[in-house]
Structures are given as C-alpha cells and as structure tokens.
N, C-alpha and C positions, 0 to 999 in steps of 0.2 A: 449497551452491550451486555451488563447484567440479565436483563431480559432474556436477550439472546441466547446466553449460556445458562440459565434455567431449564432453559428447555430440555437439555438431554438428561441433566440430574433431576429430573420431577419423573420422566418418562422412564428410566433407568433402576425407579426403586432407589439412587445412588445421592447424592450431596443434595442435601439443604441450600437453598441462598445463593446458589447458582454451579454452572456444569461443572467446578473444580471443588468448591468447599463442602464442608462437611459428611462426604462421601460413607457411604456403607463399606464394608471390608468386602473385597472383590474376590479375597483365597476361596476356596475350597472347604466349605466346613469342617472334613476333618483334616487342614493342612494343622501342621505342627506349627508352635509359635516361635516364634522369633526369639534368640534368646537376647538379652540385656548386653549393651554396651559396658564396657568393662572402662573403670574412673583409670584415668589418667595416674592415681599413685598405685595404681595396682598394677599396672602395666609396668611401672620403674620397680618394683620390688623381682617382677618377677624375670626382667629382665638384666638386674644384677644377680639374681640368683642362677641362673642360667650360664655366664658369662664364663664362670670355670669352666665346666663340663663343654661349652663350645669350644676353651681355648687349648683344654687338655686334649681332649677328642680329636683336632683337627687331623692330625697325622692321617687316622687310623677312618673316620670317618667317611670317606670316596668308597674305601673299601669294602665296608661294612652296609651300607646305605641299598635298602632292597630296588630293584629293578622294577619300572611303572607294570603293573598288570601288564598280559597281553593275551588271553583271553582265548577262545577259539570260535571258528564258522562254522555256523550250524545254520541248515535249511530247515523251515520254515513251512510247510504245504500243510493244507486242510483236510483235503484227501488224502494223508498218507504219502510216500515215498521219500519222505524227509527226513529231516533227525528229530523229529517234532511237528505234534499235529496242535496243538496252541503255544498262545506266544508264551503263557508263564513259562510251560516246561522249556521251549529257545532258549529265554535268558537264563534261567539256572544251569541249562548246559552251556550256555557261553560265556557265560562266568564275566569277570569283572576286564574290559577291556576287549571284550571280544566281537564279535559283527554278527547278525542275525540276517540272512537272508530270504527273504518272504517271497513266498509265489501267490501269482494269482488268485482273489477269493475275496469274502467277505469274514472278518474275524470279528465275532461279538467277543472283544478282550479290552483293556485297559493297557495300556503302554504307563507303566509306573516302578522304573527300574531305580532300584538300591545302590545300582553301581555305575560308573561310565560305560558306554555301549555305543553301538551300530546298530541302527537297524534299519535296511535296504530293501526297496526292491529287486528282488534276483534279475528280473529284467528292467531296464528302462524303458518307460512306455506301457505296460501292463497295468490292471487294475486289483490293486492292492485296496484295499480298506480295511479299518479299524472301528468299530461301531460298538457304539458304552454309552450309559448313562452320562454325566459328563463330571469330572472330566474324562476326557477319553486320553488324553497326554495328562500326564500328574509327575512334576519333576518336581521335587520336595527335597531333593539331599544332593550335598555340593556334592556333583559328578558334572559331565559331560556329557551328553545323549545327542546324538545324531542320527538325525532319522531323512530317509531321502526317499521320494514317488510312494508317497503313500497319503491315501486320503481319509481324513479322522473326522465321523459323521458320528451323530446324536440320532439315532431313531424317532420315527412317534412324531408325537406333538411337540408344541411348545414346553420348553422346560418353566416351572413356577421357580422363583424364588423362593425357600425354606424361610420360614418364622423366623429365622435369626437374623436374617437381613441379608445373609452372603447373597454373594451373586455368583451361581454358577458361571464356568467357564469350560468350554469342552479341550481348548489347551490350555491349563495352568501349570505356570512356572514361579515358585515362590525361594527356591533354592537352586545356585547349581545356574550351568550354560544350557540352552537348546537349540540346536541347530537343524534347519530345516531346509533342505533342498529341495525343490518340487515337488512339494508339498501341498492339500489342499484341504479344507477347513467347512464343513457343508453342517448345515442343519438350522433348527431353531432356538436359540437360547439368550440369554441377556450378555453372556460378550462370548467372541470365537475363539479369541488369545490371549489371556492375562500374563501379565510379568512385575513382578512386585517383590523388592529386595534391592538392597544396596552392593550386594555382591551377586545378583542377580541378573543375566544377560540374555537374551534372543538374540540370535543370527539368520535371520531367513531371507532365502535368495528362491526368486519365482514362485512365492506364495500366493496362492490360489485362497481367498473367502466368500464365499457364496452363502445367501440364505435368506434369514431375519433375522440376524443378533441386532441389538440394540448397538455392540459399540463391537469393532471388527478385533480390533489391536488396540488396548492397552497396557499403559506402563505406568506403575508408583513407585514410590519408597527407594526414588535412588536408582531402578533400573537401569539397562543399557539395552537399547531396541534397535538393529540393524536391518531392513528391510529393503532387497535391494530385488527389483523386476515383480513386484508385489502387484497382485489385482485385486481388487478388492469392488463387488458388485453386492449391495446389499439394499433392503428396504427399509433396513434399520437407522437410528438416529447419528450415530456416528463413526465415521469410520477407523480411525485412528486417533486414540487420546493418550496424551501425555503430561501430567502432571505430580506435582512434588519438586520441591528443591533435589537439588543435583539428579534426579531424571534427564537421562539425554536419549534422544528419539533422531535416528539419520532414515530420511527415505528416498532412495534411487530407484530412478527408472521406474515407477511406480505408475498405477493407475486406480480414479477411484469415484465411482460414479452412483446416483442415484440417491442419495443419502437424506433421508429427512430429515434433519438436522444441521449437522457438520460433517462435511468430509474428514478434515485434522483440525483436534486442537490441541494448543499446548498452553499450559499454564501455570500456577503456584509455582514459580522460581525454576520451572523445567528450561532445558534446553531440545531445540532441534536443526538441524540443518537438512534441507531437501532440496535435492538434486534432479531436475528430469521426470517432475512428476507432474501427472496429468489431472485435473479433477472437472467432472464432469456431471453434469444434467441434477447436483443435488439442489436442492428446495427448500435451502435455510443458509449456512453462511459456510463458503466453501473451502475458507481457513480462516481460523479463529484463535489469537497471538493474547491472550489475556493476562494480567496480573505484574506487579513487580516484580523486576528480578526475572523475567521469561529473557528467553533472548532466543530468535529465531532468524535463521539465514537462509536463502534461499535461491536456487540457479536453474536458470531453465523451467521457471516451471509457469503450467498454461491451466487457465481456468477460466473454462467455459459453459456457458446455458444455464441457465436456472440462478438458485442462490439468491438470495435477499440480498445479502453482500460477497462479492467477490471473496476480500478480505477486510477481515473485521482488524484491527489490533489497537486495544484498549487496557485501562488501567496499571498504565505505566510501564508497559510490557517494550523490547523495542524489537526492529524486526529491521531486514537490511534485503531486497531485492535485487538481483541481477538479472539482465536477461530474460523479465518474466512478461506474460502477458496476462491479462482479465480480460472478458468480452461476455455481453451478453446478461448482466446482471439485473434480475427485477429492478434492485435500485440502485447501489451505489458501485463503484468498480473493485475499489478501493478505501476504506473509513478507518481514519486513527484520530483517536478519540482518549481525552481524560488527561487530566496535569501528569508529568515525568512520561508519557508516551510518546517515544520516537521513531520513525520509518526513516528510511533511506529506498529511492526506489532509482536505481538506474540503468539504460535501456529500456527495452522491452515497451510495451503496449499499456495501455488502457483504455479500450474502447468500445461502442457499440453498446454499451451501458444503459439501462431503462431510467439512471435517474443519474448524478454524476461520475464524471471519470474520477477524481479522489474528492473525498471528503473530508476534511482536518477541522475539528472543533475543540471546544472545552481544552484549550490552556497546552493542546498537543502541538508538539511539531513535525513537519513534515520537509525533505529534500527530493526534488526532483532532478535526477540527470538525462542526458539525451533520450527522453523517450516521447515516446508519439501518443498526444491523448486526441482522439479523434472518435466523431460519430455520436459521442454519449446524446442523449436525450435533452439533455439539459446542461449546466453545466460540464466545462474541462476539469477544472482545478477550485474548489471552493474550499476557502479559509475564513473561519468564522466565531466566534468565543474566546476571542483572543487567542488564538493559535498562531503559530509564526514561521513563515515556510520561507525554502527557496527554491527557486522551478530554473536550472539552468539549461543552454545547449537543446532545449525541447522544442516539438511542433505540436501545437495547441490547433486544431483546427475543425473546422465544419461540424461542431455540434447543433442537434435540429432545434430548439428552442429554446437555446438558451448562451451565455457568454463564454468565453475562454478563459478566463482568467479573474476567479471575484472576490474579493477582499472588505470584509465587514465585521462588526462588533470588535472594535477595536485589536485588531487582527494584524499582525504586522510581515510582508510577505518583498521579497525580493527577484525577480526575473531579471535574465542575463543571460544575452547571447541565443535567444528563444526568435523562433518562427509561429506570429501566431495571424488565423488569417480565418476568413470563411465562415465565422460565425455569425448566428442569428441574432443575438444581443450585441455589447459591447465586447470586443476584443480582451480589451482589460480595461478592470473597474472595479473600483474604490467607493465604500458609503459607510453611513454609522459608525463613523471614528473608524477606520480601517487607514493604513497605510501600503502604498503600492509604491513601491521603490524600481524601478526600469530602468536598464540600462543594455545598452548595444541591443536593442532586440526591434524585430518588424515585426508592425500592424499593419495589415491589408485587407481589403474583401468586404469587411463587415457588413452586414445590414444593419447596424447603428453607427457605433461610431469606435473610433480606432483604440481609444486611450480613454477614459473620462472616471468624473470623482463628483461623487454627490452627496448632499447629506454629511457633511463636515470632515468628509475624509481628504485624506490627502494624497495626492499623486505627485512623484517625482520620475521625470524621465531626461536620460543624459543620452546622447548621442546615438538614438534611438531613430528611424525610416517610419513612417505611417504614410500612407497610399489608399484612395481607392476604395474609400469608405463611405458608406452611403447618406449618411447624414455631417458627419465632421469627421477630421482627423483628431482633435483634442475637444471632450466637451466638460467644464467644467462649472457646475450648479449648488451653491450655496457648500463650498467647499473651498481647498486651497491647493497651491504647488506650483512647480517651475518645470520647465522644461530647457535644455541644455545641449548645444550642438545637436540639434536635434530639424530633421530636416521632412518636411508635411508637405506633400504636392498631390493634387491630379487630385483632388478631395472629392466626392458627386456633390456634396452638400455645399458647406463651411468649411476652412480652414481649422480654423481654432473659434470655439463660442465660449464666451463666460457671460452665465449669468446668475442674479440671484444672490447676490453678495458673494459672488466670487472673488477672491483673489490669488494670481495666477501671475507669473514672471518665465518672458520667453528670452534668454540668451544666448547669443551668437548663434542665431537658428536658422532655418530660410524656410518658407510658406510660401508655396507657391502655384498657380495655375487650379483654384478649386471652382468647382462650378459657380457656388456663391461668390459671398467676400469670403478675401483671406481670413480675414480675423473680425469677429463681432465681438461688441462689449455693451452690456445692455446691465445695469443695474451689479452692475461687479468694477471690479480694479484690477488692471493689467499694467507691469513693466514692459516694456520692450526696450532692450540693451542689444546694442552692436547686432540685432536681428534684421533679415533682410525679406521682405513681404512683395512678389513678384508676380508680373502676370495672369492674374485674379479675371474672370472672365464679366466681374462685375466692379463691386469697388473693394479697392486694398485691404484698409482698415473701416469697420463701420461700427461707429461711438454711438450707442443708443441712449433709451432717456437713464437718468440716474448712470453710464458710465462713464469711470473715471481712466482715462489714458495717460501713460508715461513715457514719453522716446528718448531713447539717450541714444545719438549716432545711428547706425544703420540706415534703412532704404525701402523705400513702396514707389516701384515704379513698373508702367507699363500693365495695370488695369486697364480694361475697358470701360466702365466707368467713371471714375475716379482713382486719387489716392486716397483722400482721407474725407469721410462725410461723418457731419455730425449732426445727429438731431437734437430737439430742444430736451434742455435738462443733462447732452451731455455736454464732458470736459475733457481738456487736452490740454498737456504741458509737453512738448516737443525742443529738442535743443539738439543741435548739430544732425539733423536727418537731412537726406536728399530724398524729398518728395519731389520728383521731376518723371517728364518721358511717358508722364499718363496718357492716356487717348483721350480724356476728360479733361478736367479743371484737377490743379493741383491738392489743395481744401476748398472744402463747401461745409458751409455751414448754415441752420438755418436760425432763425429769432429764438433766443432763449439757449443758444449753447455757447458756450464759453471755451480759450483756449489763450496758450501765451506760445507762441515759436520766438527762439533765438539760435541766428547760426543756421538756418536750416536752407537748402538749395530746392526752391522749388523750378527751377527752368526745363524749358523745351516740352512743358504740358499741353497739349494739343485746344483743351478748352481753358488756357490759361493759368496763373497761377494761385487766384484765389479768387473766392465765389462764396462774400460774407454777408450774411442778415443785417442790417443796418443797425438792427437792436439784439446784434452780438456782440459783445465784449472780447474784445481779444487785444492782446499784448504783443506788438509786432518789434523785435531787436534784431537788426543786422541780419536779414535774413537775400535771398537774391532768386526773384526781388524781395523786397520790402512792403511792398503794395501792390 
C-alpha cells in the first residue's frame, strides 16, 4: 500500500515516503504564518487576570458590546453600470459584512477579502468568472467569505511550482471559513482547493472541479472539509486528500472520476465520513484509508471501472461500510491490509472484480455482513498472512476461476449464516495452517468441491447444508476437522473424501444419495458418531488402503452397492451401527483389510450380511447376524 500512496506524493512535488508523509507546505507562498500555540500556564494567567473585569462588566456589557458588521450591496459589472467596475473597488465599498453582486463577465481579479463578505452572482445561472495567477481565492484571515455561481480559473499554462517547494493552489484557504455554492474550479495547477488550519473550514455544496490539478481538494493541519453534490473530473492524480491528525473530510452526494491516482484519500490520523459518493473510471486505487488512527465511514457509496483497487485500507487505519458497492476493479475489490487494520463492510456489493472481491492479509482484520460478493475473477473472500475475518449472513457465489471462500497462512476466518454456491474452485477452503470455522451456512454448485482443507489447515463445520457439488461435498487432504449436524446429499461426486493423513470427525450428520460413495477414506482417519450415511448410489462407506474408520452408533443403509467396503490395508472398528437394507452385501472386505464390529445390525441386506477375504482378520461380537 505504501507503494501505492507514493505515487501521488512523488508526482505532486509533495511528501517523501509515501502520499501522506513528509509533504511540501501546500499555503501560498506569501500566506502569513501560523502563529504559536500558547503553553497551557499562560492561558491560566491570563484567564485569572481577566476574571475581574468579566465579573465587574457583566451588568453593563450586552449594552455596550458593538453589533456584528452589516455591511452594504454593491453591484459589481465590468462594463459599467454598477457600483463598481473591479472587484477590489466592490469590497472596499462593501465593507466588512456586506454582499457583492457580480454580473456577467470575465474578471482578471483575485478574490482576497480582509473581512467577512458576500460574493454572488446577481443572477443564478450566468457566467461569472474570476481569472488570476493562483490563487485566485486567498482566504488568510479569520472572516467568513461566501461566495455562490462563480467560476475561479487559472489562465495559460501549467502553473510551475516556485523553488520553495509550495504548491500553488488557485483556492487557498489557510485562515477563516469559505463557503462555496455552485461553485466552479477550472484550470491547470498542482491542487484546485487547499484548506489547511485547525480553525480552518470549507463548506462547499455543488462544487464543480475540472482540469489537471494534481490533487482536486485538500485538507491539513486540523482542517474541516464539507463537500456536499461536489464533481470532480480531472486527469490529475488525486481527487480529494485528507490528511493530519484531527483533519475531518465529510463527502455527500459527490462524484469523482477519471483520476490517476486516487480518487479519496485519507490518512495520518485524519477522519472522514462519505455519504452518496460516486467514484468512477480512476486508474490507481479509488479510496485509499491509510495510517493509524484514520478512521473512515462510509454509506452509499459506489465504485466503479478502472482502479487497481477498489479500496485500498492499510496500515492500521480502520474504515466501516454500509451499503457500498465496488465492481469492476483491475484487481482486487476490496484490500485491508497491515497489523491494527480494521474493515467492517456490511451490505452492499463486491463484484465483478479482475482479481478478488476482498482481500485481507498481513495480520489485518476483516468483517463481512449481508453482502453479495459475486462474479470477481478469482477469488470471493481471501484471507491470508494470518489475518482473521468474519463473513456473516453473505452470498459468496459464481466467481469465474476461482473459490468463494479461502483461508490460508495461518489465517483464521469464521462464516455464519452465509449462501455460498456456483463457484469454479472450492466453495470454501482452508490450507497452510489456515482455520475455516462454518457454521449454519450452504454449500451448493461448486465445480470442486463444497467444504474442503488441505495442507494442514483445519476446517470446522456445524449444522451446515452442502449439495450439488461436483467433486465432493467435504474434501479433506492431509489436514484436519469435524463436521457437526451437518447434512451432505445429492453430491455429483463423493460424499465426504479424506485423504492423505486426514483426519476428520463427522457427528450426528446425515450423507446421503451422492453419485459415488458417501464417504471415502483412503490413507486418512475418520470418526463417525451417531452419523447417518444413506442411499449412496454406489457404496456407503469405502475404507481405502492405509484408511483407518471409526463408527460409534448410527446408520449406512440403502446403497446400491454396498454398505461398507474395504480394501486391503484398510481398517474398521464399528460398535452399535445398523448396516442393514443395502441392495448389496452388508461389509465386504477383501485379503489384507482388517476390522472389529460389536453391536452392530446388519439385516435385511439384499446381497447379505457379510462378504470376508478369508485372510481378513476381523473381530465379530454380538452383532445380527454374527456370521
């Protein structure tokens, strides 16, 4: 992600070491400096010195206390017939509090008022402009300025950056409120809007930016950024950046496309929340959530075409979704990434994605609630570098080549309550020391297989539906785990396969009716407790070489086949099962496999109740029959 966020601060003239740190100073070369925070014992001095004169005064104080400006209306025309042919002479005649009406025209002037003001278009809808070196707005002193239908252009070329590093801006606001109403922001320059100050705020409703600035809107040093029905179309690197501790950035109803770079980013301890915003066709990452201490909220908001990543949010930043959707992204939809990084995403989409729908590595966490990841390229949901998610109430489905659901490098991931189906890989799946925790949730569709764990990871599923999967409903290969009220039918393949030093424990389950056998065990170790293994269109259970089987109570009946076959090298320890009602032989075994039944009902098997190699070893107690 570091990478990623280079990019604008290399391209920008602006921060070393990536798009938030070490930044160039973005004022206005000749903005005034900021003056020094005043020490905490100076403040108590001067505010017991004070305390008289507030307590004497009160009385008399309402009385005396002057009335805010109020200023006067003065028009504004280029041709004459106004109170003013440029804007300096307007504001000196409208003095502090007063409103400037502008007509029609092109004004080569600088808007840089000393005092609170108005300044309007006499009509709405007219073409007003303000056209200056930049900045073309310069709000430097705590006042108010409002300014409504007017549009503030850069002439010429490209503006250079001065030797000192600043960064022009053609509206700088480093003092003071500006508020901006249908407003619009054109030209060439390295940013359109600065705002930089701790008592320092933008207010802009239907902001129009158009051009090449490198970055459209930003905010430091504490700002406050209000941006609400804001468009923003540029070919520049970012559209909106926000960074600094207590920086807070809100964007509604917003639109923001094209961007090579970033659409929004926030970072170094900023906040933002966006509401309703649209980000579109940019070519690098189209929100970008970086740094400790960021914290970003977000509702309604849709990001689409382009972009490396949807959204990026890394290095401990945390970031909360509602109702959002991504589609479309070169690679991933979704990526949170780096230790103390948190997402919450619930609702909303992720799909159609060129690589997966979320991506969760390196030590982050991720939460999924009812949202639909669908379509991506490759993976749904991938968790990986020990990251540790939870995906509830979601439909995972029909990614083109690749799984729903994948859990690895020791990765530890919970689903619950989830629809996941139609995928080209496994449904859901565990490897590399990954844990996959399942619970209430359907497996369907797959072209692999419904559930499975490979490579030493572990799968758990409790009272979980698999169906309908093209290879197996459960496949588990040199890994571990149990499965729990959990019910596997109609399989195309296998029921349940272990192999490869599997070990795997299926209770109080039922498996039933899969193309193959219900359940294979080739070179692995299966429990089966109080489980029930049904109507198998082949045979029930099939103990391959090196597998070791466990039945304690339950039922395999009503294969075609058989119930229980064993080849040579495997084993069986069965006690209180009813293997009966096969269309087969109850067991078959052949030379070289071993088993002990006690307790167990094999009657009413069509090819009998047992069918033993004469040089198999098997331990027969109390079973009916017995022989």
């Amino acid at each position: 992600m570091a990478a990623m966020a280079q990019r604008d601060g290399s391209r920008s003239g602006g921060r070393s070491g990536g798009h938030f740190a070490g930044r160039a100073p973005l004022r206005h070369p000749g903005a005034r400096p900021r003056r020094p925070a005043r020490g905490a014992a100076a403040a108590l001095r001067i505010a017991a010195g004070l305390a008289f004169v507030v307590a004497t005064a009160a009385s008399s104080r309402a009385a005396d206390a002057p009335a805010p400006p109020v200023g006067k209306t003065v028009v504004l025309a280029a041709l004459g017939g106004g109170d003013a042919t440029t804007l300096a002479q307007a504001l000196d005649l409208a003095g502090a509090g007063g409103t400037v009406l502008v007509r029609p025209g092109v004004y080569p002037a600088q808007l840089a008022p000393s005092a609170s003001v108005t300044v309007a278009a006499e009509k709405a809808g007219t073409d007003v402009v303000f056209e200056h070196a930049p900045p073309v707005v310069w709000v430097a002193a705590d006042v108010e300025v409002t300014v409504r239908g007017v549009t503030f252009r850069v002439p010429g070329r490209e503006v250079e950056p001065p030797a000192d590093g600043t960064l022009p801006a053609i509206v700088s606001v480093s003092a003071g409120t500006l508020v901006l109403d249908g407003c619009a922001v054109e030209g060439t320059a390295p940013v359109a809007v600065h705002v930089e100050g701790a008592k320092t705020s933008l207010r802009a409703k239907a902001l129009a930016v158009r051009g090449s600035c490198d970055r459209g809107v930003a905010a430091h040093g504490g700002a406050t950024v209000d941006l609400d029905g804001a468009e923003l179309a540029s070919s520049g690197e970012t559209g909106v950046l926000a960074g600094d501790a207590g920086t807070k950035l809100t964007v509604r109803n917003a639109r923001l496309r094209g961007h090579l770079g970033l659409g929004i980013a926030v970072g170094e301890g900023a906040a933002a929340t966006l509401d309703g915003v649209r980000l579109e066709q940019g070519r690098g990452v189209q929100l970008l959530v970086a740094g400790a201490a960021t914290k970003v909220s977000a509702r309604g908001v849709v990001l689409t075409g382009g972009g490396s990543f949807g959204i990026a949010v890394t290095e401990g930043a945390s970031f909360t979704a509602v109702a959002c959707e991504v589609s479309g992204s070169f690679k991933t939809g979704v990526s949170v990434t780096g230790e103390g990084t948190t997402a919450v995403w619930r609702g909303g989409a992720s799909r159609k994605n060129l690589g997966s729908g979320f991506l969760v590595e390196q030590r982050a966490v991720l939460t999924v609630d009812d949202a639909d990841v669908d379509g991506n390229t490759y993976v749904g949901a991938e968790f990986r570098g020990q990251s540790k998610g939870t995906v509830r109430g979601s439909k995972v489905h029909d990614q083109a080549k690749g799984g729903g659901i994948t859990v690895h490098e020791q990765s530890e991931v919970r689903v619950e309550g989830c629809d996941v189906w139609g995928n080209t890989a496994e449904n859901l799946n565990c490897f590399a020391g990954g844990v996959l925790d399942v619970r209430k949730t359907k497996s369907h569709g797959s072209a692999r297989v419904g559930a499975g764990a490979t490579e030493k990871g572990r799968l758990l599923l409790a009272d979980c539906e698999l169906w309908g999967n093209a290879d197996a409903g459960i496949e588990v290969d040199d890994a571990e785990g149990s499965a729990r009220a959990c019910v596997v039918r109609d399989e195309r393949g296998l029921g349940v396969s272990l192999t490869t030093n599997a070990r795997f424990t299926l209770e109080s389950c039922e498996v039933r009716a899969a193309a193959e056998s219900c359940v294979r065990v080739e070179g692995a170790s299966l429990v089966l407790t109080a489980t029930k293994v049904l109507d198998g269109k082949k045979w029930g259970v099939h103990v391959g070489t090196g597998g070791q089987l466990r039945m304690v109570g339950g039922e395999v009946a009503g294969h075609a086949s058989g119930g229980l076959y064993l080849d040579a090298g495997g084993a069986v320890d069965a006690k209180d099962v009813k293997l009966r009602k096969n269309r087969g032989v109850g067991v078959t075994a052949v030379a070289g496999a071993k088993g002990a039944f006690e307790g167990c009902d094999l009657a009413g098997n069509a090819g009998g109740a047992w069918s033993l190699a004469d040089a198999a070893p098997f331990t027969r107690k109390g079973n009916k029959p017995n022989k």
